[in-house]
Each structure stands twice: as C-alpha cells, then as structure tokens.
N, C-alpha and C positions, 0 to 999 in steps of 0.2 A: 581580554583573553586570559583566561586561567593558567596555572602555570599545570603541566602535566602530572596527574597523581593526585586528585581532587580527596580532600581530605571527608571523612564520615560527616553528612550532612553540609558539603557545601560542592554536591552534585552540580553537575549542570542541569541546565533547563534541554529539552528536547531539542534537535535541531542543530546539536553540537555545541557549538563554543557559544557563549553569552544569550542573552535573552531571547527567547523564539517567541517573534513575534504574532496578531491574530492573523484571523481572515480578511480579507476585502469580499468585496460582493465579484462571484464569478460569472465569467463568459459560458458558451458556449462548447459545445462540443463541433460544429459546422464546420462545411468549408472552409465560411469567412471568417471562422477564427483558426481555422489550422494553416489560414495563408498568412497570420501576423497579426488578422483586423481588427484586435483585442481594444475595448473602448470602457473601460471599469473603471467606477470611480474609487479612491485611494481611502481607505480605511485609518486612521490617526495610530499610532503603537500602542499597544495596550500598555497602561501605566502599572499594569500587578507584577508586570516581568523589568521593567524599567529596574536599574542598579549598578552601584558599583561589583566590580570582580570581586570574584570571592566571598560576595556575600551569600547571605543563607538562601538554599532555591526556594524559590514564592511556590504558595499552592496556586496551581493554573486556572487562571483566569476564563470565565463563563464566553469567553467567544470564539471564532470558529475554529484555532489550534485544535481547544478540550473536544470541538463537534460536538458541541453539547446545541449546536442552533443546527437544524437542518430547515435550510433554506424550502422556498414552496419551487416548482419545477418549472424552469423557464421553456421547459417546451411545454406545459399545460399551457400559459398564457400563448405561447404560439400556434397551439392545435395540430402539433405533431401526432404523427399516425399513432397508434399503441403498440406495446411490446407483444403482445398475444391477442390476438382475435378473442371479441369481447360479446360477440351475441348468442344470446341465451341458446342452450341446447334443445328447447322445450318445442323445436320442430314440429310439423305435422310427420307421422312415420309415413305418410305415404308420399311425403318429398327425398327429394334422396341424390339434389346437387349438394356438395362438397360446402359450396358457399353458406349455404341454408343451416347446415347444422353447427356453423360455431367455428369453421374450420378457417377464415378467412377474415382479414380484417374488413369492420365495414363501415367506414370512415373513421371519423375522428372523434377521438372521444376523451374529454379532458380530463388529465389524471388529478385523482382526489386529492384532497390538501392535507397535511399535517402538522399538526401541532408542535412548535418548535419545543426540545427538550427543556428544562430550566436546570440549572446547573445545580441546581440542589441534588438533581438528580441523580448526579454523576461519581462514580467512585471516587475522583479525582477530588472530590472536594471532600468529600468526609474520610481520606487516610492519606497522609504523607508516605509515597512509596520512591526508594532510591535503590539504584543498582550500586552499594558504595566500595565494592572491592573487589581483584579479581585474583585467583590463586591458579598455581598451577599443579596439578597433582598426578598420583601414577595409581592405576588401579587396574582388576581385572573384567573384558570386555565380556558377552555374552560366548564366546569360543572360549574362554576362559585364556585368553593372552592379554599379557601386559601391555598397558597403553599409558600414554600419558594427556592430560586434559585439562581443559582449564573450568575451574567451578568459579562462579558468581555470587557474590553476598547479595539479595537481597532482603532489605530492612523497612517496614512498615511499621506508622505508626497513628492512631486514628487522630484525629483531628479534635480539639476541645468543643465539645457541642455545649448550647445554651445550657445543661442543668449540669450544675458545677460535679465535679467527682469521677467523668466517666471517660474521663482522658487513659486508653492506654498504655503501658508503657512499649517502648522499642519489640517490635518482635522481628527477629531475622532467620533466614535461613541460608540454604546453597543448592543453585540449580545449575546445571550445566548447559551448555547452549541445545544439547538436542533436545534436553527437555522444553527448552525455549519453542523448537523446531514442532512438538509433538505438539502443546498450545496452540499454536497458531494455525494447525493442521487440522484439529478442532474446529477452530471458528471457521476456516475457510469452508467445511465440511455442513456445520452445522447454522451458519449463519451466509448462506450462498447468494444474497441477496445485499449483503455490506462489501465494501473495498476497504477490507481488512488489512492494516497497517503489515507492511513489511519487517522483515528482520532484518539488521544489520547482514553486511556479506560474512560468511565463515574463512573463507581465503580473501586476502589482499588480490583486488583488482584495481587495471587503472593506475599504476603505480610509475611515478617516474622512477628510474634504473637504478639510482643512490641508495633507495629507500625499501627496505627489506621485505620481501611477500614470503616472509616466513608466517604462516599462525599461530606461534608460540613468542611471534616479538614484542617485546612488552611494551612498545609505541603500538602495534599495532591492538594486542588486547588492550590497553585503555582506550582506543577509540570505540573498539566493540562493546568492552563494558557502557560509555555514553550511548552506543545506539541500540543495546538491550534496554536500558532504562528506556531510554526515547518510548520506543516499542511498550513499553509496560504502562507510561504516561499516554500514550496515544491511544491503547484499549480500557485503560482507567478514565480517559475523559470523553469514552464511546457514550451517545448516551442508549445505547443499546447493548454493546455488547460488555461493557462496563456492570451489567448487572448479571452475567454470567453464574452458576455456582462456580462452575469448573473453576474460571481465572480468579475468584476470591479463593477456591482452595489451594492455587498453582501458588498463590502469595502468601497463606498463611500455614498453607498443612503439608509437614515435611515430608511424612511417611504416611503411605498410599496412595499418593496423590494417581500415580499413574496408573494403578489399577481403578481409580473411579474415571479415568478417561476412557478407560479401554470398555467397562462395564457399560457407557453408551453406545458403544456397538456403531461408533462414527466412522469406521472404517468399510463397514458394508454399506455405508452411504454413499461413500463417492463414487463418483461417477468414472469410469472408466476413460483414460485416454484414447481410444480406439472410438467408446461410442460418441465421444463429444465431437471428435474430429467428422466421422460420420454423420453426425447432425449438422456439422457444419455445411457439406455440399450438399446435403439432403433436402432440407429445408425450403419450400418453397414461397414463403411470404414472411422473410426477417423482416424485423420493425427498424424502420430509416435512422432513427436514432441512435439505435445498440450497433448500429453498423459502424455508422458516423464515430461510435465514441469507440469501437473497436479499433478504426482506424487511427484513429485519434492517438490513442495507447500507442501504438507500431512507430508511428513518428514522432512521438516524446520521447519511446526511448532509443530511437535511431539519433536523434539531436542530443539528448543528454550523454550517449555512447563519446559522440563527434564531438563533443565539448571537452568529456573528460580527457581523451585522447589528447586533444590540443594543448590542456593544462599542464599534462604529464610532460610532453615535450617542452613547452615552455621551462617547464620546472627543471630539466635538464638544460635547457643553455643558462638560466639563470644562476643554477648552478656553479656552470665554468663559470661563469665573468666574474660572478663572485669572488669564488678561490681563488681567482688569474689576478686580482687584486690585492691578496696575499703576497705575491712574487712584487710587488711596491715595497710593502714592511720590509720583507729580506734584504732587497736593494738599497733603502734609503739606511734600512741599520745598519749595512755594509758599510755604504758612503759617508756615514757618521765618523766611522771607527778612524778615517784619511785626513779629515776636515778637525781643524778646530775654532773657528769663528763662526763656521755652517752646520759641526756637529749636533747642536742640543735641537737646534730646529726640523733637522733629518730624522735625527730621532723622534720623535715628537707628531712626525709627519708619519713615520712608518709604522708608529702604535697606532694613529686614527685607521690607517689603512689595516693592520690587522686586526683591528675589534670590527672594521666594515666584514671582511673573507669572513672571519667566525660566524658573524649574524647571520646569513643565509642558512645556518638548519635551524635555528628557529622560526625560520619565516618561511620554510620550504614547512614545518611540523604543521604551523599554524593554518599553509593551506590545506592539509590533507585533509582537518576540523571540514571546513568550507567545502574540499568536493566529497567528505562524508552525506555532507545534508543535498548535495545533489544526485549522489547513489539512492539516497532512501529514494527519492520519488526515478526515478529507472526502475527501481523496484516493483516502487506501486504502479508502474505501468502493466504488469504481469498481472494484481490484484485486478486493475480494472479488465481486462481480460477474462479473467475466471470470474463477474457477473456477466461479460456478453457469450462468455458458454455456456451457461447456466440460461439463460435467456431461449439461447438456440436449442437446449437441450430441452427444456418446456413446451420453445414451439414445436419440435421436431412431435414430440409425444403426443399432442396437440392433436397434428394433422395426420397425425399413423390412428390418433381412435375417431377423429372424426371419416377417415376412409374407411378403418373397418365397420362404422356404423352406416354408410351407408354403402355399404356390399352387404351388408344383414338385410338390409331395408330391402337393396335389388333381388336377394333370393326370396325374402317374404312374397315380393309382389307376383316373380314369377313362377312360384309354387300354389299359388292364390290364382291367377290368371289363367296358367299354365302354358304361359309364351314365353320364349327364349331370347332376350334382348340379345346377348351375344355368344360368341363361341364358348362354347366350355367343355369339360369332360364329362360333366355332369349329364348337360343336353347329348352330347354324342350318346352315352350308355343307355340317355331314356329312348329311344332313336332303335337300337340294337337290341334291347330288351325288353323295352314295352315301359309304358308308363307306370306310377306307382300307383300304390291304391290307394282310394278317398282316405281311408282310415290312416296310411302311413303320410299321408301327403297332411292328413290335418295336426299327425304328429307332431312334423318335421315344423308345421308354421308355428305351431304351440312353443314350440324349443326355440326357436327363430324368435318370435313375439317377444319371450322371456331375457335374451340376449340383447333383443334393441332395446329395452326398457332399462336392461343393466348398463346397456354403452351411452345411450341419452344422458343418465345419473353418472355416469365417470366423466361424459365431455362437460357436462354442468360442472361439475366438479372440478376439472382441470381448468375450465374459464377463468371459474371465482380464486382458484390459485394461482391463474395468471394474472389475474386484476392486483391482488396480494402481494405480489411478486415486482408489478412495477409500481406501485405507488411505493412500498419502502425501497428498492432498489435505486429509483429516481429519488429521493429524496436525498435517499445519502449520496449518492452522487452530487448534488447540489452542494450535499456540506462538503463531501471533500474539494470541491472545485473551490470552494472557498478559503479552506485549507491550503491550497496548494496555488492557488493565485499569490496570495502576500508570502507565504512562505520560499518560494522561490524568488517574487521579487526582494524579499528581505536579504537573503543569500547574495543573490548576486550586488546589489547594493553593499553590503558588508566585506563581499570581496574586491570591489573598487576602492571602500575606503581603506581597507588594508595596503594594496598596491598603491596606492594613493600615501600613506604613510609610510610604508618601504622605499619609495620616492625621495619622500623630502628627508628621511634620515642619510639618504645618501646624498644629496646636496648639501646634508648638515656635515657629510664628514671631511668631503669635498675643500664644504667652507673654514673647518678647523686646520685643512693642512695649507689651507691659502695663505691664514694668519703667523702658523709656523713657517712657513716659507718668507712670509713678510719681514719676517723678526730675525732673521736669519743676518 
C-alpha cells in the first residue's frame, strides 16, 4: 500500500492501491450466472504489474486490464438470437409482411469473429501516461463568477521504440475534471457500441460518517486523481478507442483542445433521453441477450450499491472499537502514575493500546482505496446500459422503416389494383368523390415505386449497421467481462488480506501488553 501523495512517476497502477491485476476468461451474462452459477477458470497474476510499493508503475501489460484481447462471443458458440433482424431487405415489393422485409429476427445467426487486438496496438504501450498531481485553484466560470477547482497534471511521455533517438522527453499539462467529463461524453457519443470506462465519482459517495464528502478534501482528491489516471489507462489500453485523435489531443494539446471536440458536432449525435426511453417500450423483437445483459447491469449495481453500504457501516463500528481502545492507554497511564513495581509495565501496556486507537485511520484510508475499485465498476454498470439503449434505439429504427416500407408497398398494390384492403381516409374520399384518374393514379404509383426503392436501400442499410453494431458491441463486451471477472475478484481478495492483516496486528498488540503485563 502506498503511502498517500504518490510522488511524479510512481503513480499507481489502475484499480487503486498496488498492482491491478489481468483478466480471467468470462461468464456469461444469463440467468445462471446472475443466480451465482459463475464456473471460470483462474487466470495466474500478470507478472508486468507484480512489485514492490513504491516502485516505478510498469507499462500495462497486453492482457485483458489493457482490453487489448477482445475475446470471440460466447453467445455466437451458443447460437443466441441476434441483436437486430439480420435478413436482407431485397424483398419482392409485392410482399409486404413485416417479417419478410428485414424487420424481424429470423433465427440464429452466429456473430462474426474478430480478431484479437495485439497490444502493440495500443496507446498504452507506446507512451507512459500519469495523472501525477492535483491543485486546487480559483478562476472565473462561464457567468463570469468566482469558483474555485481542482486542475490535474497530466504528464506523457512516449515509450523508447526500437530505433534509438526517438524517445520523447516529459510532456505535461492541466485538465480539470469536466474536461475529463466532456472526453468521455465524446466516446460515449461517438463510439456507442464500446462500454466506455467510467470516471471516478465528482462527489464522495458511500462514505462512512468520520470521513469527509467534501470535494475539495485532499484524502478525497488524491483518490480522484488515481481514478482519473485509472480512466486514462483504461481508454490508453482500448484497443479501439485508444486510437482516438480526440483523446491523443485531450493528452498532449493544451489549448484548443475543446473546440476540436466541439467541431465534431458530437453533441447532435446523441441521442435523446425521451427517445431512448421511448424505444425502450416501443420495441417489439429486443434481442434476448442485450436484455439479459441489461438486466444484468441493474443488479450489479443494486449489489455493489448493498455492499458498499455495508462497508460504510462496518467502517463506522470499527471505528468506535478502535478509539474505545484508546480509553486502555489513558487508564493504564493513569494506573502507572499510583503503582511502582507495576508502573513501567502499565505504561508500556497503554502505549501498545494507544498506537492500536491511532491505527484505525489508516486502515479506515486504506479501505476507501478498495471500495474506490468497487465504485468504478457501479459505474460501469451505467456504461453497459448505454450499449443496450443504443441497441434498442437501432432496433426501434429498424422496425419504424421496415413498417413504413411496407405501408408503401400496401398503397402501391392498392392503387395498382384498386381495392381497399382496409379503412382509411383515403378510400372513404375515393368513395365520396369519385375515383382518380389513370394518369393521376399512375402518378401516385410512380412516386410510391420511387419511395419503396428508397426504403428497401435504407432497411439494407440499417441491417448491415445492425450486423456492425453487434459484432463490435459483443466483442467488447466479452473483453470487458474479462476485465471485470479478475478485477473484482482481485479486489475483493485484496480486501480479505487486508482484514486479514488488521487482524493479526491486533493480536500482535494484544500479545505485547500480555508480555508487559507478565513482567509486571
């Protein structure tokens, strides 16, 4: 465990306190793994992150932390349903069920394979990036009132490549966390198809009562500064989104960075809260899977919510018993002060007991490290959510052009026919006013013709971007499951051996006032 206030270049590694370790091979998104039935086998610790404290942070390691491996789709080997209805739009136009034009799934169809990244690939290997300092400063906001803020150092620096000479030196700058916020708002926007690493919280949540939810506490910005890094390590070792321009210019270029964000016009891209919602009951053939991992998301972070909770509290009794152990030191120093055959051993007895009371804020500090790396994934349970709206907002689109193309279809056939399949206003007016004429009726099919030939070419078109859509969507998914299998089990193992070591220093102090008591 570091000590707090990591000094320029011996950051931590992602994932909070000491080594974050890789992936294991992941489960499922199913039933039977959201009832516990998890059966993965154990990946060995990556030895690039292995070390003592303190030492210099490794450049991260080519397995699943960096997501430089995205796994192949364990629902393709199961012949799960697809995310968007996947058959051709190239209909006959004189069909015109729903099913027939593209608008329905129609069976199983196994998603394509991709090629795992190689970590060459990845940012993370060719530049050392650290978040190594955090300030706090006072400036004026866009209303033009004083505020005060906290800015970020980060410091880049590339990686010595095979031809000698082309090592650069340190390059740093200072971003504040909404710039952080506007980044990430980006990729979410423009990469809708990845589960885009979280940012650390802006306010302290989760907090046991002692422990200050101010955002300006400097225990609390040095945890943020580790989980900005984190976050900058975790899309530097994308092997997709790591090749960003944007996020190579968010690290190296101070001034304009923000107007070349803005200049992609990524904010008319998103998608609307109103209409995603709306896609959500709309929709009528979601794919079993995005449902599955929709759900999925909801109760990871209902349980990581109920864990942290529980920690907090605990961390509150642990607390008193602690300090209540203090009121020992006082008494036995007391009882010293009375005694002189029994004094030096009272005493003696009541400094183990008070260096025990003191210990508890560093080991109350230490867990906060530990429920930090369990907030990032709470987090990313939101991330995996914004692919399964995304998903649903493709299908929703989906089956609104495959409907309007075939209501083109059904006016084509009954203006060519000239029978009324069903009610309309149309047929009432012809009814009232007489039919149209050959020449306006051959107009109307000509303009009609023209239209299904356009909506055919859009629903082809929306297919091949649903197909697009879940082959990278499911892939990453697979690496982050991989990601997120060893990394929580890493965590929580790391927080037993802690407790586990808070333990026996306290049967160690235990056993030092036994000794003084012996000698007494």
């Amino acid at each position: 465990m570091e000590e707090r206030g990591n000094k320029r270049g011996g950051s931590e590694t992602p994932l909070g306190r000491g080594a974050r370790p890789a992936g294991r091979s992941g489960g499922d998104f199913s039933e039977e793994s959201r009832a516990g039935s998890h059966h993965h086998p154990d990946t060995p610790p990556c030895p690039e992150r292995a070390g003592p404290r303190g030492a210099p942070r490794p450049v991260p390691c080519g397995r699943a932390r960096c997501a430089c491996r995205s796994g192949l789709s364990a629902c393709a080997q199961r012949g799960a349903e697809p995310l968007i209805a996947m058959e051709s739009a190239e209909a006959e136009a004189s069909e015109s069920r729903p099913e027939e034009d593209g608008a329905v799934p129609a069976g199983d169809l196994p998603l394509p394979e991709q090629p795992a990244a190689t970590m060459e690939d990845c940012l993370a290997k060719k530049m050392e990036i650290t978040v190594s300092e955090a300030e706090k400063r006072t400036g004026r906001n866009a209303m033009n009132m004083q505020e005060t803020y906290t800015a970020y150092l980060i410091e880049t620096r590339a990686v010595e490549s095979q031809n000698e000479g082309q090592c650069s030196p340190v390059d740093s700058l200072w971003r504040r966390y909404s710039e952080f916020e506007l980044l990430r708002n980006y990729l979410l926007v423009t990469y809708p198809h990845i589960v885009v690493p979280p940012l650390p919280e802006k306010r302290a949540d989760f907090v046991w009562h002692k422990l200050s939810a101010d955002n300006m506490d400097p225990d609390f910005v040095e945890r943020r500064r580790i989980g900005l890094e984190n976050f900058l390590l975790r899309v530097a070792s994308h092997p997709v989104l790591c090749q960003d321009k944007i996020f190579y210019s968010f690290l190296t270029q101070e001034g304009g960075w923000k107007e070349m964000v803005n200049e992609t016009g990524f904010q008319l891209k998103a998608d609307s809260r109103l209409k995603a919602l709306n896609a959500t009951f709309r929709v009528k053939n979601p794919d079993k899977r995005f449902t599955e991992l929709k759900h999925y998301s909801d109760e990871l972070q209902s349980v990581i919510s109920h864990l942290l909770r529980v920690r907090a509290r605990v961390a509150d009794r642990l607390y008193g018993v602690y300090k209540v152990h203090g009121n020992y030191g006082r008494v036995f120093s007391e009882w010293s002060a009375i005694e002189k055959e029994m004094g030096d051993g009272l005493q003696s007895a009541g400094h183990h007991m008070d260096v025990y009371a003191a210990s508890i804020d560093d080991i109350l500090e230490e867990e906060e490290h530990y429920a930090d790396q369990l907030k990032e994934y709470l987090f990313y349970a939101e991330a995996l959510r914004a692919v399964c709206r995304k998903h649903e907002l493709m299908q929703y689109d989906l089956e609104m052009a495959a409907q309007d193309l075939t209501s083109k279809k059904q006016q084509c056939e009954e203006l060519a026919t000239g029978t009324v399949r069903t009610f309309s206003l149309k047929g009432m007016t012809s009814k009232l006013f007489g039919q149209e004429t050959p020449e306006q009726r051959e107009a109307k099919i000509k303009v009609l013709e023209e239209q299904i030939q356009e909506g055919e070419e859009q629903l082809k078109s929306k297919n091949l971007e649903g197909r697009d859509f879940v082959k990278s969507a499911w892939a990453d998914i697979e690496r982050f499951k991989e990601q997120k299998n060893h990394d929580l089990k890493e965590a929580l193992i790391s927080y037993a051996v802690m407790q586990i070591s808070m333990c026996k220093k306290g049967i160690q102090v235990w056993t030092n006032a036994k000794e003084c008591f012996s000698k007494m």
